[in-house]
C-alpha positions in Angstrom: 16.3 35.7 45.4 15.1 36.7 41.9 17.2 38.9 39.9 16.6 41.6 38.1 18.4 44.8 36.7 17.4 47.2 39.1 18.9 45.3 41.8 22.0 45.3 40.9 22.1 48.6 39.5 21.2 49.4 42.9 24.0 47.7 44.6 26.5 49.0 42.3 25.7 52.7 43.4 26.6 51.8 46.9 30.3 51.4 45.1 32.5 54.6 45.0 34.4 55.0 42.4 38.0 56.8 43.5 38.7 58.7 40.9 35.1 60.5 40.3 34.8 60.6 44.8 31.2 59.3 43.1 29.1 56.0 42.7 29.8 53.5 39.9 26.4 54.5 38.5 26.9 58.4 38.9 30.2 58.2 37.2 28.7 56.6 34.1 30.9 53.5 34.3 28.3 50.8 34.0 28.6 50.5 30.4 25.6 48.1 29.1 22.8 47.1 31.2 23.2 44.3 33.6 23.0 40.6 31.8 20.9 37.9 34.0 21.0 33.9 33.5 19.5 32.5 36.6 22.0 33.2 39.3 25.1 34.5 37.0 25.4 38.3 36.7 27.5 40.0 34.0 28.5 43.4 34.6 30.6 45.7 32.3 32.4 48.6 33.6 34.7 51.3 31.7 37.5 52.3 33.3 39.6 55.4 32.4 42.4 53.5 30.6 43.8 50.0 31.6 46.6 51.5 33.7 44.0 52.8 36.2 45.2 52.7 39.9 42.0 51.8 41.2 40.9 49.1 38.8 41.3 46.2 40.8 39.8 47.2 44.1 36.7 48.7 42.4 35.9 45.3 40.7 36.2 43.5 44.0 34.2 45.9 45.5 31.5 45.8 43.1 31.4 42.5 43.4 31.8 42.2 47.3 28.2 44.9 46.8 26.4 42.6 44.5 26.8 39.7 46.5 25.9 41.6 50.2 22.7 42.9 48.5 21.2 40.0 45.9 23.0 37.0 48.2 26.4 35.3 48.2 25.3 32.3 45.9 25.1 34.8 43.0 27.9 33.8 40.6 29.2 37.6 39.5 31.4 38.4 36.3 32.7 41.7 36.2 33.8 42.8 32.6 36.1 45.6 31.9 36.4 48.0 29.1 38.4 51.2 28.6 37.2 54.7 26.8 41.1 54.8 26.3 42.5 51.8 24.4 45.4 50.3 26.1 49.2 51.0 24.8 50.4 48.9 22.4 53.1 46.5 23.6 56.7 46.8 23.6 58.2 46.0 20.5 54.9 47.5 18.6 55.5 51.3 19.9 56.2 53.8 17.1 55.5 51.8 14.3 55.8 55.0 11.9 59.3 55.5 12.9 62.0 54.8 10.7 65.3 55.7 12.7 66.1 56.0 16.1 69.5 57.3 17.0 70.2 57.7 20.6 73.0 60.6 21.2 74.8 60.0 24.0 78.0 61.0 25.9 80.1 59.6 28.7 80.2 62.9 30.9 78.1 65.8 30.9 79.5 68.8 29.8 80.4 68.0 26.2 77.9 69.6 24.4 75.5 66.7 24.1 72.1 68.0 24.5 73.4 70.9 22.2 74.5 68.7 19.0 70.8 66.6 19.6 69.0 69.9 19.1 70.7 71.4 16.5 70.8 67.9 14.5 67.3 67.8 14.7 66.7 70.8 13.5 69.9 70.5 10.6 67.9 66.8 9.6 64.7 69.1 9.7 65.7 71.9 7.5 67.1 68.6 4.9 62.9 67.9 4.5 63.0 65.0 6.8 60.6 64.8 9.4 62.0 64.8 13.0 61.5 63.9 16.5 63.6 64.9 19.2 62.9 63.3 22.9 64.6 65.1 25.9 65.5 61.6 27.7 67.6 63.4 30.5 64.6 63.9 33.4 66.2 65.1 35.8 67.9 68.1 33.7 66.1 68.5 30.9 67.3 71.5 29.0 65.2 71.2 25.3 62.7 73.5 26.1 64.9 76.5 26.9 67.1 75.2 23.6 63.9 75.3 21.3 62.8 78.9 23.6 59.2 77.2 24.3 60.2 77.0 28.2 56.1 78.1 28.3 54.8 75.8 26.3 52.1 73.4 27.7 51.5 69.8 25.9 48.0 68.8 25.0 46.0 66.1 24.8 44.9 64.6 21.6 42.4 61.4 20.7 44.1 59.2 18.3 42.1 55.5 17.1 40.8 55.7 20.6 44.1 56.5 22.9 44.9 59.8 24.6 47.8 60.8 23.6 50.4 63.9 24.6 50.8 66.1 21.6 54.5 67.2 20.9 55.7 70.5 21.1 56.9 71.7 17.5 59.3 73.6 16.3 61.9 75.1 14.3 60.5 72.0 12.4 60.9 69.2 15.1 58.3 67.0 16.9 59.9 67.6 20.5 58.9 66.2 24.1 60.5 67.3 27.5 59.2 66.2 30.9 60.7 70.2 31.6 57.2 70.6 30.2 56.1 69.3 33.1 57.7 69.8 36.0 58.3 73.4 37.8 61.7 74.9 35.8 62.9 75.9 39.1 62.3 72.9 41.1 64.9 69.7 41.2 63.3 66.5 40.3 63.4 64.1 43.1 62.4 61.0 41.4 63.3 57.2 42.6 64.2 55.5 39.8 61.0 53.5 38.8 59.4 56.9 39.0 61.3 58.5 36.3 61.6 54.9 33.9 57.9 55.1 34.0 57.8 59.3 32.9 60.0 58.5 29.9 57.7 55.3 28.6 55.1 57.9 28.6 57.1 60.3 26.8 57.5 57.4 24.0 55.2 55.2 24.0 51.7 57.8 25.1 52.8 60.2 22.7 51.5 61.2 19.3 54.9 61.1 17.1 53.1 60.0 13.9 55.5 59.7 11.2 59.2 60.0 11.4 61.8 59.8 9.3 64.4 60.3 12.2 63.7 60.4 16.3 66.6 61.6 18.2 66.6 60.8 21.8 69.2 63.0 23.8 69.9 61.0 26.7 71.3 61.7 30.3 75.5 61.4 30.7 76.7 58.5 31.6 74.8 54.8 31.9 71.8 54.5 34.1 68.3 53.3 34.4 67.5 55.6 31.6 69.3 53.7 29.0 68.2 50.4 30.1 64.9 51.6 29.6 65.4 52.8 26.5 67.6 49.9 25.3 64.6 47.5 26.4 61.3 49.9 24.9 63.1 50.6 21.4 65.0 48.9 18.9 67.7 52.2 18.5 68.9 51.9 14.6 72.5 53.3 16.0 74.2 55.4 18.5 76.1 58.9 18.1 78.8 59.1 20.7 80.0 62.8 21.6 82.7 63.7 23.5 85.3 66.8 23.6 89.1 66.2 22.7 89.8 66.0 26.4 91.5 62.9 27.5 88.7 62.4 30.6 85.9 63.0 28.5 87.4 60.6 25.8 87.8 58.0 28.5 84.1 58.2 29.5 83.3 58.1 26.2 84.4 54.5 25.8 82.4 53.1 28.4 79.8 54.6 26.1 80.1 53.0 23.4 81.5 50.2 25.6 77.5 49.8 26.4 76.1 49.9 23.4 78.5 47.2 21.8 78.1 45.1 25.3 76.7 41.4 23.5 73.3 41.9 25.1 72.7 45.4 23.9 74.5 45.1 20.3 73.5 48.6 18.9 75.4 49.5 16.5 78.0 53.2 16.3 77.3 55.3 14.2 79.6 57.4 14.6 81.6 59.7 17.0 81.4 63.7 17.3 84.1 65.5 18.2 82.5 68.6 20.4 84.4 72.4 21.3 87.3 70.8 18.9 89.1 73.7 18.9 88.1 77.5 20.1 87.7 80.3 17.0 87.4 83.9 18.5 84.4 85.3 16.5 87.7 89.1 15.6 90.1 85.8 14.7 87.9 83.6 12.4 90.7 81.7 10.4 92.5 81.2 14.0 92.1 78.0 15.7 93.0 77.4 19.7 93.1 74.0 20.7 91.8 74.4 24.1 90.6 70.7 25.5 93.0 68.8 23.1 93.4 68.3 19.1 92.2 65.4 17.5 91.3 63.0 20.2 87.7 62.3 19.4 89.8 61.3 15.8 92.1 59.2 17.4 89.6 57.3 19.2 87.2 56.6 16.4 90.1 55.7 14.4 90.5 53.0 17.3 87.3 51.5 17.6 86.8 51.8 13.9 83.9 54.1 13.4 83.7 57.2 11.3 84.0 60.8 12.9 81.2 62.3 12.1 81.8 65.6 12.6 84.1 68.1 14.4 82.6 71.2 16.3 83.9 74.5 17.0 83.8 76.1 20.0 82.5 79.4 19.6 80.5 81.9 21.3 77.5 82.1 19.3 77.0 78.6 19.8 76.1 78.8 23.5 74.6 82.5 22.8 71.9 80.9 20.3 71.3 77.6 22.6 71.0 79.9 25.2 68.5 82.1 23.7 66.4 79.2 22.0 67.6 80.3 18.5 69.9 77.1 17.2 72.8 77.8 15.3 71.6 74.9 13.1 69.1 77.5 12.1 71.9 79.8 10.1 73.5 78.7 6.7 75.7 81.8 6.7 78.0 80.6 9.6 80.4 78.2 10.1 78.5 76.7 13.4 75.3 76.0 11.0 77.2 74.8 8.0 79.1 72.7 10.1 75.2 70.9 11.6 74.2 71.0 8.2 77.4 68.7 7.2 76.7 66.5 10.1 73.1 66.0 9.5 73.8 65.2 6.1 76.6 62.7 7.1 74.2 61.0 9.8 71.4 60.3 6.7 74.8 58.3 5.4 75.9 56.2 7.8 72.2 55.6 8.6 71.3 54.5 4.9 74.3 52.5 5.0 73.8 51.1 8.3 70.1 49.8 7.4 71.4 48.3 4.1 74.4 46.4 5.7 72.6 45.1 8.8 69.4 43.6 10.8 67.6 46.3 12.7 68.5 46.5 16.1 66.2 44.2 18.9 64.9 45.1 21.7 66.9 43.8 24.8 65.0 41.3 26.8 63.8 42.4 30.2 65.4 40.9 33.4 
């Protein structure tokens, strides 16, 4: 049979595409016009994005079409190209970041998602330029923190990739999968399904250039932090943890992770959350409610500094509360005291960075 364009322009609009419900011709996916050498046809189609789900059985059947109507000696090479380029590989995400620093805690409860956000925003209001990613997907709480529960992320074309467009403010560069999900609804994710969420949060994302990008994970250790721990080389971990002798004990499987010899991220430091309650009519009286001193004790142990120690007070869950940090005030002893921390992270980070390698990526098994 002789070849010719038309006939195999023809055969590919007998091909539905499943993610137009149209032909491959109709959808505009035949990129270039068919090339003919005898018997070989070369096709090129462009897909979505590489990741599409129905990549692989459109090929076949666009090549299963051309050989039913031009005859099945017809050699047929089917050429893909994407209007999205494809994400960069591991180990080549975020190459504008300088820091990561992964809070984390042992238990929930301590405060954790609270110090991430006001941190940011303390590193923020130093000049830096921050990031915060709300790692925790199946409680996400940073868009009620930062009061943009409404806010919708957009998409943005950047050298040739869609990306998501991070929510700002109070400064910060911040992502939430609450930004995505119903606010009222539980999340019930498998575990591949939620991995795969928070590489999209990281690595389909426009973060551009950071100085600092603080990822707030879940409690505990979980599929979460192996993902993370195998998608980012983290420059150091921030441990926090209330005085309390069960949320200390947590606290050093924590750390227990990130020294673990195939992880080998290196502490930071630990933060010693709700250290002691100050009533707001009583402000020089201090009531040790959960403990005194044990986050102290236990840095001294594993020989990392203490960061910072916390108040409990009021205001601070008021202002989380109603998405006004108390990171945001310099007149309190709640913002001063985020403001002393920030200032101690940029530290331990400098020194950090000058004494050793960064941090790799852990292999994948």
């Amino acid at each position: 049979m002789q070849l010719y364009p038309k006939l195999i322009m023809d055969a590919l609009a007998t091909v539905t595409y499943a993610g137009t419900k149209k032909n491959l011709v109709d959808s505009g996916m035949v990129a270039d016009q068919p090339a003919i050498n005898g018997q070989k046809v070369t096709v090129v189609l462009e897909f979505p994005r590489d990741t599409d789900p129905f990549l692989k059985s459109t090929v076949k059947a666009a090549e299963a079409a051309i050989h039913y109507h031009c005859g099945s000696d017809v050699e047929v090479e089917i050429v893909t190209e994407y209007k999205s380029k494809p994400r960069p590989e591991v180990g080549k995400l975020l190459p504008d970041v300088k820091n990561i620093i992964a809070v984390s805690s042992g238990k929930g409860g301590v405060g954790k998602s609270t110090v991430a956000a006001n941190l940011a925003i303390a590193l923020a209001r130093l000049g830096y330029k921050v990031g915060l990613l709300d790692c925790d997907i199946f409680g996400p709480s940073m868009p009620k923190m930062f009061h943009v529960e409404d806010a919708r992320p957009y998409a943005v074309n950047v050298d040739g990739r869609d990306l998501i467009s991070p929510i700002e403010a109070y400064g910060v560069k911040m992502l939430s999968i609450g930004f995505f999900v119903s606010p009222t609804t539980a999340t019930l994710w498998r575990g591949g399904m939620a991995t795969n969420a928070l590489k999209q949060l990281i690595a389909d994302a426009d973060w551009g250039e950071l100085d600092y990008f603080i990822l707030d994970t879940p409690p505990g250790t979980s599929d979460i932090h192996l993902t993370l721990l195998q998608t980012l080389g983290i420059t150091g971990a921030i441990i926090v943890s209330t005085p309390q002798q069960v949320a200390l004990a947590d606290a050093r499987k924590g750390i227990d992770m990130y020294r673990n010899d195939k992880v080998n991220v290196p502490i930071l430091g630990l933060i010693e959350n709700m250290a002691w309650f100050t009533p707001a009519e009583l402000p020089e009286n201090r009531y040790y409610i959960f403990g005194r001193e044990g986050c102290k004790q236990l840095a001294e142990e594993m020989g990392v500094p203490l960061l910072a120690q916390i108040p409990l007070v009021q205001s601070i869950c008021e202002s989380g509360d109603a998405g006004e940090p108390a990171a945001m005030s310099s007149d309190t002893a709640t913002g001063l005291a985020f403001i002393n921390l920030a200032q101690a992270v940029v530290t331990v980070v400098n020194r950090r960075n000058a004494e050793l390698p960064k941090t790799k990526i852990v292999g994948v098994k």
